[in-house]
NUNU-858857 format. One record per atom (N, C-alpha, C): x, y, z negated; residue number from 1; atom name. Coordinates in pm, whole numbers. Each point is the difference from the previous one (the first is absolute). Layout:
N
<site east="X" north="Y" up="Z" nr="NUM" atom="CA"/>
...
This chain:
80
<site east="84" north="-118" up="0" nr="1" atom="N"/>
<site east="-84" north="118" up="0" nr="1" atom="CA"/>
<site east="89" north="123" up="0" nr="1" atom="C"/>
<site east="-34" north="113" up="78" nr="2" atom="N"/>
<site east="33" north="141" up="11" nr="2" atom="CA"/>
<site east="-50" north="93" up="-33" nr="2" atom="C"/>
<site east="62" north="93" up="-137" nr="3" atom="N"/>
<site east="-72" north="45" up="-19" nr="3" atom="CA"/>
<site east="82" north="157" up="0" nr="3" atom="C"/>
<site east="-48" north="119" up="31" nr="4" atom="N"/>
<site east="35" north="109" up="3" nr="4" atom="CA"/>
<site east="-77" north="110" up="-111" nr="4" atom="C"/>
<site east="98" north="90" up="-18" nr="5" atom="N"/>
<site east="-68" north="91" up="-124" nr="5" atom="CA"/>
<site east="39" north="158" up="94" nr="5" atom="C"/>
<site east="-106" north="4" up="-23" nr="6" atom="N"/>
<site east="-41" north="140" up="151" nr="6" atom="CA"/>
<site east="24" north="153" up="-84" nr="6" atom="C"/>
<site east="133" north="69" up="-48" nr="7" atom="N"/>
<site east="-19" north="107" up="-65" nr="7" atom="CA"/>
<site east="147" north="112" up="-39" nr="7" atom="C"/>
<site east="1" north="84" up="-19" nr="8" atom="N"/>
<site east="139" north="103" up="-28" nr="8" atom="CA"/>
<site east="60" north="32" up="-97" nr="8" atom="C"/>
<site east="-67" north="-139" up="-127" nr="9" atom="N"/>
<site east="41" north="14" up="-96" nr="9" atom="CA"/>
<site east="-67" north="67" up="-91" nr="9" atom="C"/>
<site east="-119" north="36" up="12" nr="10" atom="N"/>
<site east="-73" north="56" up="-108" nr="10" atom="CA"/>
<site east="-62" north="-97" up="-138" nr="10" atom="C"/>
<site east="-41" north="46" up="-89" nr="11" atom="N"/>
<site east="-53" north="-108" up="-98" nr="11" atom="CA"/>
<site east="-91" north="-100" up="56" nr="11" atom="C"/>
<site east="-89" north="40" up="79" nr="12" atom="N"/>
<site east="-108" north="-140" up="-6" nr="12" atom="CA"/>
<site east="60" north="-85" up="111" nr="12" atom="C"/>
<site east="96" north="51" up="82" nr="13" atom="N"/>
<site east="111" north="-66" up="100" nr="13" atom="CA"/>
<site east="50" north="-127" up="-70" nr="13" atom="C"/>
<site east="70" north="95" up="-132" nr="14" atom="N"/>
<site east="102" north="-134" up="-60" nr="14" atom="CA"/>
<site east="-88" north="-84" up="-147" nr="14" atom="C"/>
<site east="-115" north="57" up="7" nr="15" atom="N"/>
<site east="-110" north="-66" up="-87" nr="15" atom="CA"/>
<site east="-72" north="-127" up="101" nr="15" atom="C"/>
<site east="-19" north="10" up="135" nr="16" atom="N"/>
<site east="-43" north="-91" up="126" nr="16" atom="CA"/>
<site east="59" north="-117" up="-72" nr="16" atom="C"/>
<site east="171" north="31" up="37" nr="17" atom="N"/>
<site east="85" north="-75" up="40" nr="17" atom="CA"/>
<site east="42" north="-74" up="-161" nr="17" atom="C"/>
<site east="6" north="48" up="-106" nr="18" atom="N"/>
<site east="17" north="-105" up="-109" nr="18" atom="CA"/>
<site east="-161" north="-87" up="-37" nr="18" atom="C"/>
<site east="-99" north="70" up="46" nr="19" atom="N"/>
<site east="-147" north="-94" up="-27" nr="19" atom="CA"/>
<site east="-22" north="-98" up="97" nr="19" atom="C"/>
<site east="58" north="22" up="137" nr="20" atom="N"/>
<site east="4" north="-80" up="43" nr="20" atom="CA"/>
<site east="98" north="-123" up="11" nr="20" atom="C"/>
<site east="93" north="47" up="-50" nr="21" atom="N"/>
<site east="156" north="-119" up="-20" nr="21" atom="CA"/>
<site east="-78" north="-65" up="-130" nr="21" atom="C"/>
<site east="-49" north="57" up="-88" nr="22" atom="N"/>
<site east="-90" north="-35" up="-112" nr="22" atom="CA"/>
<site east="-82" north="-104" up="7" nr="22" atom="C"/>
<site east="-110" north="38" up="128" nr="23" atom="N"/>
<site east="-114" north="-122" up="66" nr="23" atom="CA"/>
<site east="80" north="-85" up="48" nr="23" atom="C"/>
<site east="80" north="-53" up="104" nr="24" atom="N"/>
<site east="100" north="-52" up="50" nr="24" atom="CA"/>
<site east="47" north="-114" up="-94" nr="24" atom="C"/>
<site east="75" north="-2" up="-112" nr="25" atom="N"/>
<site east="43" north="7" up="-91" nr="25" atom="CA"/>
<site east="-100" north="-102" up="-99" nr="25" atom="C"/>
<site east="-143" north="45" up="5" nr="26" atom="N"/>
<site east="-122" north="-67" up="-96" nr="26" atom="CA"/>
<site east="-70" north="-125" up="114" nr="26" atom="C"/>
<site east="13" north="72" up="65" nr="27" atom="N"/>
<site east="-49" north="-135" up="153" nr="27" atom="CA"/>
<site east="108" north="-92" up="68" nr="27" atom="C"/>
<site east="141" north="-4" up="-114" nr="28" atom="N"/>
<site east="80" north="-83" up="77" nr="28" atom="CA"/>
<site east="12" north="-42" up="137" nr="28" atom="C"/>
<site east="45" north="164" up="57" nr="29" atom="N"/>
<site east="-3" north="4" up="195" nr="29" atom="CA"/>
<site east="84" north="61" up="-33" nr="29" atom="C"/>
<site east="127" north="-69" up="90" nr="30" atom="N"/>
<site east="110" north="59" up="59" nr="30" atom="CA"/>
<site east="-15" north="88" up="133" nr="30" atom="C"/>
<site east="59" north="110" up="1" nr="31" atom="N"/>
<site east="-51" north="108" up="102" nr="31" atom="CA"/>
<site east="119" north="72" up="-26" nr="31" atom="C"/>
<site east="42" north="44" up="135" nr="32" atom="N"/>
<site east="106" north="57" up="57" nr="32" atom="CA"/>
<site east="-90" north="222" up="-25" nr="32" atom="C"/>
<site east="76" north="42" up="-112" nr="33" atom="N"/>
<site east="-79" north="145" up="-37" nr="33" atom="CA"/>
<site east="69" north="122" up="56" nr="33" atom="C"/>
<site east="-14" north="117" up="80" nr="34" atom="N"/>
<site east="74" north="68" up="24" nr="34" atom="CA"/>
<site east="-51" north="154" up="0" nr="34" atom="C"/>
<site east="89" north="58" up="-58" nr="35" atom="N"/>
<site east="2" north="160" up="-30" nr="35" atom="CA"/>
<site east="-44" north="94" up="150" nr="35" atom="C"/>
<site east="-69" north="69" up="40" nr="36" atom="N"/>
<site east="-6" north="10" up="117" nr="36" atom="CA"/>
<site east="-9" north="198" up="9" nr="36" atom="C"/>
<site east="146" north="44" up="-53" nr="37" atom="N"/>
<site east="11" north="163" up="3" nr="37" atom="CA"/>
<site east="-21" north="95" up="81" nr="37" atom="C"/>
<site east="9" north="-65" up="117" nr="38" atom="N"/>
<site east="20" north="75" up="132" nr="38" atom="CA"/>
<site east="-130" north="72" up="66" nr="38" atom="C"/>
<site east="-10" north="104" up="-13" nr="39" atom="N"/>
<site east="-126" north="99" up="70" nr="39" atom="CA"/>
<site east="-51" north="-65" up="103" nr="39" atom="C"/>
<site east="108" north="3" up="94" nr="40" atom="N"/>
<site east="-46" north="-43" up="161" nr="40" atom="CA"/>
<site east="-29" north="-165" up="-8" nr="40" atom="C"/>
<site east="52" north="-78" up="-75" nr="41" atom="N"/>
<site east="-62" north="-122" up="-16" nr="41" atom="CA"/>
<site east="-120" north="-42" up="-53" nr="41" atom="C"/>
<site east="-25" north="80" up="-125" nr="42" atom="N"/>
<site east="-139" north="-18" up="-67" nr="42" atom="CA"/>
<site east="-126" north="126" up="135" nr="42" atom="C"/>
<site east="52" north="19" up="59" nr="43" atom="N"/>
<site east="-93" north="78" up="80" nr="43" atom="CA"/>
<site east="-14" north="-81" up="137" nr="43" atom="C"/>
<site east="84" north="-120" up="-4" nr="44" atom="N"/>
<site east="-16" north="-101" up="121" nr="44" atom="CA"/>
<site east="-112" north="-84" up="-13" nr="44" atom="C"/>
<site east="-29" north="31" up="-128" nr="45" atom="N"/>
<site east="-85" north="-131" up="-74" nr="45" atom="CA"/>
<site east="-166" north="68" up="-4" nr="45" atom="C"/>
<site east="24" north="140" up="86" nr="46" atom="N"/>
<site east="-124" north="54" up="-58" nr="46" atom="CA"/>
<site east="-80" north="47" up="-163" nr="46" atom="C"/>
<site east="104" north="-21" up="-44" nr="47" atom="N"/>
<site east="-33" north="42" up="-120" nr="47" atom="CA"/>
<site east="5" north="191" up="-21" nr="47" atom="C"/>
<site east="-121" north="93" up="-72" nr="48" atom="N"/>
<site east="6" north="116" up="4" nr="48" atom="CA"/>
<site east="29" north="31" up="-156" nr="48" atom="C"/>
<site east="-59" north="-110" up="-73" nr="49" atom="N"/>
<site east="23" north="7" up="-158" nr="49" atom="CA"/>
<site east="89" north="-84" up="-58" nr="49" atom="C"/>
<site east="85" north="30" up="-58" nr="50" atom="N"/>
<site east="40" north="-131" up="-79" nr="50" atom="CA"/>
<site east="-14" north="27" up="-73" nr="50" atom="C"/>
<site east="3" north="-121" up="-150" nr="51" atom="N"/>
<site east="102" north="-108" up="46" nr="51" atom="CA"/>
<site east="-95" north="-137" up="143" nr="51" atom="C"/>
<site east="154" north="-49" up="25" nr="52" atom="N"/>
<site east="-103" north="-118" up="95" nr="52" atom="CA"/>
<site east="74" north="-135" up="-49" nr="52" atom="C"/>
<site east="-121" north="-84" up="27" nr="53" atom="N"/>
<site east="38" north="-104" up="-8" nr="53" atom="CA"/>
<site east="-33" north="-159" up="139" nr="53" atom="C"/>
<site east="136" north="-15" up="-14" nr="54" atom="N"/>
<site east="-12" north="-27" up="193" nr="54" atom="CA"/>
<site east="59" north="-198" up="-44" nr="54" atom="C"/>
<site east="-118" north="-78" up="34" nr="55" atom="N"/>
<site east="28" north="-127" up="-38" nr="55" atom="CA"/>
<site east="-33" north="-82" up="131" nr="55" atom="C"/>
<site east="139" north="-16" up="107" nr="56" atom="N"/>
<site east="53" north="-125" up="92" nr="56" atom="CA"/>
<site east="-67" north="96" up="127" nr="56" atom="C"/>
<site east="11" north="143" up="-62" nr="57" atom="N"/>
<site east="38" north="110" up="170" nr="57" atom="CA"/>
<site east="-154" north="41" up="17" nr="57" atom="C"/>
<site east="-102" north="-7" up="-124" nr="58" atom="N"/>
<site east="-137" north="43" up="-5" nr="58" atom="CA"/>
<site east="-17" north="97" up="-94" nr="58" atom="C"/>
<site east="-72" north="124" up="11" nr="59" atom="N"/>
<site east="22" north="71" up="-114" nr="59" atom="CA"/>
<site east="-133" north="-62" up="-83" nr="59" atom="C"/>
<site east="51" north="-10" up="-158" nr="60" atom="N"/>
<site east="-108" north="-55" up="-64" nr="60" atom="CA"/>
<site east="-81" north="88" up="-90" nr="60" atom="C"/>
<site east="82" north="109" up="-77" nr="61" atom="N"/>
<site east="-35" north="103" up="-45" nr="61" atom="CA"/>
<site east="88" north="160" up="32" nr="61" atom="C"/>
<site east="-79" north="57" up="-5" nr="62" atom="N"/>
<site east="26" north="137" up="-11" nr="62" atom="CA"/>
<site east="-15" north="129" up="-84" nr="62" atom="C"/>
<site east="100" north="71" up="-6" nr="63" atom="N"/>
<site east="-69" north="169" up="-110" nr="63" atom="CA"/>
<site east="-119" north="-86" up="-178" nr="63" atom="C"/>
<site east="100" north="-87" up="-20" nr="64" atom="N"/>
<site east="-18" north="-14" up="-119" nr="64" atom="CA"/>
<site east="79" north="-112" up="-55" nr="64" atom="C"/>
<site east="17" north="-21" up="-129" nr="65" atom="N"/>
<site east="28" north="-139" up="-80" nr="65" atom="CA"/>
<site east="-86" north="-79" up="-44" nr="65" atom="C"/>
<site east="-49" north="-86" up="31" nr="66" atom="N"/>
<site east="-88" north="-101" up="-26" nr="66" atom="CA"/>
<site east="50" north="-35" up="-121" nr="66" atom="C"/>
<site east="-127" north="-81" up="-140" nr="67" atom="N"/>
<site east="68" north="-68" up="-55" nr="67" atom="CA"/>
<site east="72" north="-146" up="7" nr="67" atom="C"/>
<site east="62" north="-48" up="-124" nr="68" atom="N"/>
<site east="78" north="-136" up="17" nr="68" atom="CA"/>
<site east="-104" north="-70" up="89" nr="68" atom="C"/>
<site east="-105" north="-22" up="-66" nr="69" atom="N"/>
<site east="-88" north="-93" up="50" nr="69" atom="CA"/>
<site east="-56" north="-6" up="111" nr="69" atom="C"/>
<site east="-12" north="129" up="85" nr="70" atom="N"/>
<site east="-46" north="3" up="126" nr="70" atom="CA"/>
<site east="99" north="-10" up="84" nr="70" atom="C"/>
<site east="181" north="43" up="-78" nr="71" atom="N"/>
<site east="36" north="-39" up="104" nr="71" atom="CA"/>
<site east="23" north="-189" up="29" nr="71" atom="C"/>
<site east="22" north="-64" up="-101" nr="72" atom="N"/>
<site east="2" north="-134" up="-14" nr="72" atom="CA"/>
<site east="-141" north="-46" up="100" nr="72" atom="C"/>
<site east="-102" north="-12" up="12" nr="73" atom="N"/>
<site east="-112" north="-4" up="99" nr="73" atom="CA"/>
<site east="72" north="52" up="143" nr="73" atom="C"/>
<site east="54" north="149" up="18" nr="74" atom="N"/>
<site east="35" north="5" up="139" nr="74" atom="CA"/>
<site east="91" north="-71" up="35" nr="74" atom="C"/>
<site east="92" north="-44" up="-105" nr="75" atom="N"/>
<site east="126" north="-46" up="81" nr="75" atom="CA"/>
<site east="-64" north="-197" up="-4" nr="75" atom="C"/>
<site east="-99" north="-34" up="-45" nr="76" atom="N"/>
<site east="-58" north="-125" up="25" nr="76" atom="CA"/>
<site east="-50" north="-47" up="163" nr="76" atom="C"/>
<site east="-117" north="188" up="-7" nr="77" atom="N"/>
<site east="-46" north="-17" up="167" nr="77" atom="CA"/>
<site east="92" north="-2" up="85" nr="77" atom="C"/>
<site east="128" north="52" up="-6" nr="78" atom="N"/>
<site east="110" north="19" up="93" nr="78" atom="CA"/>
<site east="81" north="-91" up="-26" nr="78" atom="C"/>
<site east="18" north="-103" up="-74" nr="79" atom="N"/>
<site east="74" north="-76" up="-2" nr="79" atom="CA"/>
<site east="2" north="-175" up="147" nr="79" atom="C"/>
<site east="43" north="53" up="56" nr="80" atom="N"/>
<site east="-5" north="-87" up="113" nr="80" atom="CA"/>
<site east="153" north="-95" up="41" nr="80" atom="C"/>
């Protein structure tokens, strides 16, 4: 699994990215996680808000942090 963290470093950027290493982590799924800083990259993705969250090249969420639990559910539906 691929998973991308869509953001420039702001709090709910690096709040995404430990709740989701968090869910990850509680659902015993190994997943390849990556920091994704770059303006022109997170704007490849269509994203206008972040944070994003981009699981195997789909954006799954956007312009918010979900909690633990919803994200554990998204990364279930996307788990392929």
């Amino acid at each position: 699994m691929e998973i991308k963290i869509l953001g420039t470093g702001c709090v709910n950027c690096n709040t995404l990215e430990k709740s989701t290493i968090n869910a990850l982590a509680e659902l015993d799924i190994a997943a390849n996680v990556e920091k994704v800083e770059d303006i022109t990259k997170i704007m490849s993705y269509g994203i206008m808000r972040t944070p994003g969250l981009i699981i195997n090249g789909k954006v799954a969420v956007s312009g918010r942090v979900p909690s633990v639990k919803e994200l554990k559910e998204i990364i279930l539906e996307n788990n392929v």
